[in-house]
C-alpha positions as MATLAB code, in Angstrom:
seq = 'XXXXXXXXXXXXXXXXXXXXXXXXXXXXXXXXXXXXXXXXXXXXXXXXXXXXXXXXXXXXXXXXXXXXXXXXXXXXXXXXXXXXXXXXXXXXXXXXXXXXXXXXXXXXXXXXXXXXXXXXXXXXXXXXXXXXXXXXXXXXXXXXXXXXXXXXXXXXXXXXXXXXXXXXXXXXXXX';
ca = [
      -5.346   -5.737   -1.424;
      -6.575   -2.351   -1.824;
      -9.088    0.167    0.020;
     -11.511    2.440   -1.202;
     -11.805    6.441   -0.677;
     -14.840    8.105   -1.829;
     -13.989   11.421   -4.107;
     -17.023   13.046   -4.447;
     -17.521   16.828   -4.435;
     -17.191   19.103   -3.497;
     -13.449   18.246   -3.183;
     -10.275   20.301   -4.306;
      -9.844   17.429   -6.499;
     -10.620   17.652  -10.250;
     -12.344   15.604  -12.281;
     -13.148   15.975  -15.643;
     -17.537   16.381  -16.367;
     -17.656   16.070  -12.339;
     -17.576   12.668  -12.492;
     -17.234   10.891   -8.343;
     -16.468    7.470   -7.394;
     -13.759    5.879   -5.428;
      -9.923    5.841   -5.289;
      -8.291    2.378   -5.113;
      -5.700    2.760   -2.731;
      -3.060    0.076   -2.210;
      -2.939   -0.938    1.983;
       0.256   -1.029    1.863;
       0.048    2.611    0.345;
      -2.280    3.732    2.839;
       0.183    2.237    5.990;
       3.307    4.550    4.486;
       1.018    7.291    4.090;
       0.083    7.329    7.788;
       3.379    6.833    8.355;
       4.254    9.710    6.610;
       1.640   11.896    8.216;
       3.476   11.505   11.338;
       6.730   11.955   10.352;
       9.172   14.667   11.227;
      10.003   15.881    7.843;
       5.525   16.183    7.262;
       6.019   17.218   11.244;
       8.360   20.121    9.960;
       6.572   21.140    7.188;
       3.420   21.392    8.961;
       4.842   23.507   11.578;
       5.654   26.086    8.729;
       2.489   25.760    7.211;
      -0.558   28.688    7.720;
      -3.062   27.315    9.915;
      -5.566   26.543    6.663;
      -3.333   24.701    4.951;
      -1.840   22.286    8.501;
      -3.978   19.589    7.660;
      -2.702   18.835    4.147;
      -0.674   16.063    3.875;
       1.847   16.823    1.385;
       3.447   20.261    1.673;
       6.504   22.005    0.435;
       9.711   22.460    2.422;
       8.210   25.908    3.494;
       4.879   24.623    4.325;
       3.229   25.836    1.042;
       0.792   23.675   -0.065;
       1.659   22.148   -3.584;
       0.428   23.904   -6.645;
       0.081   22.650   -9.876;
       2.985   24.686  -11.069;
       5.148   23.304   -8.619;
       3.703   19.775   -9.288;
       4.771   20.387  -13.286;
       7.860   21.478  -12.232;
       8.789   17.952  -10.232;
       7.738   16.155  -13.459;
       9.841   18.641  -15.481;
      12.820   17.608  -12.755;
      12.092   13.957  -12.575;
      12.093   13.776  -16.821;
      15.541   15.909  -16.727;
      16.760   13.101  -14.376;
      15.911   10.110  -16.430;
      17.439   11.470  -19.783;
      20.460   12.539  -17.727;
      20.774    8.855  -16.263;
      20.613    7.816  -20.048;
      16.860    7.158  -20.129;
      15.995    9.742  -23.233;
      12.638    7.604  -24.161;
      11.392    9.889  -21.201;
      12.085   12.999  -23.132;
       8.491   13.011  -23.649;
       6.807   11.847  -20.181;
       4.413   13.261  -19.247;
       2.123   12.715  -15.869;
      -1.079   11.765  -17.220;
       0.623    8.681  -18.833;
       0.977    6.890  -15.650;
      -2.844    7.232  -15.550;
      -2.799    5.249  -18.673;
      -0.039    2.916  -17.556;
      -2.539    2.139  -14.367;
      -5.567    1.480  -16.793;
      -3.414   -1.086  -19.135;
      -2.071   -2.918  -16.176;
      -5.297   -3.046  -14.365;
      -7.329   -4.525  -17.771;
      -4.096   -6.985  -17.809;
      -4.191   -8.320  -14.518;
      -8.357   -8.669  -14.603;
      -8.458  -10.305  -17.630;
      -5.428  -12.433  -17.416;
      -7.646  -13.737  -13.898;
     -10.199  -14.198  -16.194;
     -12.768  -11.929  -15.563;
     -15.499  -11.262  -18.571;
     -14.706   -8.309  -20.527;
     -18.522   -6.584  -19.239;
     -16.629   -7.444  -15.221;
     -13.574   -5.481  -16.316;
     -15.372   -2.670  -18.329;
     -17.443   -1.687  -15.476;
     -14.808   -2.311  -12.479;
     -12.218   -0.122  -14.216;
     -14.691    2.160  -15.578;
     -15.076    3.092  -11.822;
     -11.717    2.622  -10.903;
     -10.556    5.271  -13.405;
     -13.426    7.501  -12.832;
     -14.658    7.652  -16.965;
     -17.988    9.106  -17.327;
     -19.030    6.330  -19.945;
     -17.453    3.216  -21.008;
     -16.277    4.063  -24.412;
     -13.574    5.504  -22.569;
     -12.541    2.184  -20.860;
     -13.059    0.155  -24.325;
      -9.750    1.805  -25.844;
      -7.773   -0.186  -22.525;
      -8.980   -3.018  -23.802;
      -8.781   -3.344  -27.207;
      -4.869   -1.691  -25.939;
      -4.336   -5.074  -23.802;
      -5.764   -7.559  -26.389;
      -4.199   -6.644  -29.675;
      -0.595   -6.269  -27.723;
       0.663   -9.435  -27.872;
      -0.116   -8.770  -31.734;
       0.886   -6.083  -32.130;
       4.573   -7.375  -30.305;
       4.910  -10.795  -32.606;
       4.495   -8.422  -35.933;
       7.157   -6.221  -34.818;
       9.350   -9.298  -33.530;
       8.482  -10.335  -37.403;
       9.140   -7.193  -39.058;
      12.192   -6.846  -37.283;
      13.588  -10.303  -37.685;
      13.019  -10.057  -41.253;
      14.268   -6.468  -41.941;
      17.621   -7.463  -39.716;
      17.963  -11.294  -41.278;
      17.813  -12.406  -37.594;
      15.786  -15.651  -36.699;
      14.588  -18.300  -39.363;
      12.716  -15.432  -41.608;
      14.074  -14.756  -45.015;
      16.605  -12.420  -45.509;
      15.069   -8.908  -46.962;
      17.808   -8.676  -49.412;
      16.533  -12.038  -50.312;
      12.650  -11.240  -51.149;
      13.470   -8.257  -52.707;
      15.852   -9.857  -54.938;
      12.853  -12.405  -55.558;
];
């Protein structure tokens, strides 16, 4: 279950043509959040922080409020980690493609419940905060030509590697 939080401006959060709506929010999310606020390492960090900046939620070990420099940085760290833990197909993460990873999961789960496409259109539409549909199309036709998409390239690959009960490539060619 999730819970709603307007963004609307003015807020120091950006949105791309000023677009406003609400933020999904898991509860559970919401709980550890809370949680966090009054924790002593947020308790620390707040005590460090100038008076303006006390009532943001996530701050730095000195009490700096994040900037998006420092929030590049992380990713930077986080990617380094991955390859390092021998992950290299995150060489090229990059932050914005977890917004696209929430968009693809969200079509999948509304249409696999079997909501009309118009339904999930509009509800992620909002959810995602596009400006016009067209945006929110490209998720779907993403979501319904996967499982395509994934039995051609189980295809191409059993043929080109004479696995499974395809013809060997070796053999067609020869044909």
């Amino acid at each position: 279950m999730s819970c709603g939080c307007r963004l609307a401006p003015p807020t120091a959060v950006k949105t791309k043509f000023d677009v406003n709506g609400e933020l999904l929010f898991p509860k559970k999310l919401v709980y550890d959040l809370k949680a966090y606020a009054m924790s002593a390492r947020r308790l620390t960090r707040e005590i460090r922080a100038s008076e303006e900046d006390k009532t943001i939620l996530f701050l730095t070990r000195t009490g700096r409020k994040f900037t998006e420099n420092s929030f590049t940085s992380r990713i930077a760290k986080l990617r380094a980690r991955l390859i390092e833990s021998g992950w290299p197909e995150y060489s090229r993460l990059k932050f914005h493609q977890t917004r696209a990873t929430f968009g693809t999961r969200l079509v999948s789960k509304l249409l696999g419940q079997g909501e009309d496409q118009r339904t999930v259109i509009r509800f992620v539409r909002d959810a995602m905060l596009h400006r016009s549909e067209k945006s929110t199309w490209d998720y779907i036709t993403f979501v319904e030509f996967s499982p395509l998409k994934e039995t051609l390239s189980d295809r191409y690959f059993a043929f080109f590697s004479g696995q499974g009960d395809s013809p060997k490539a070796d053999e067609v060619i020869d044909d």
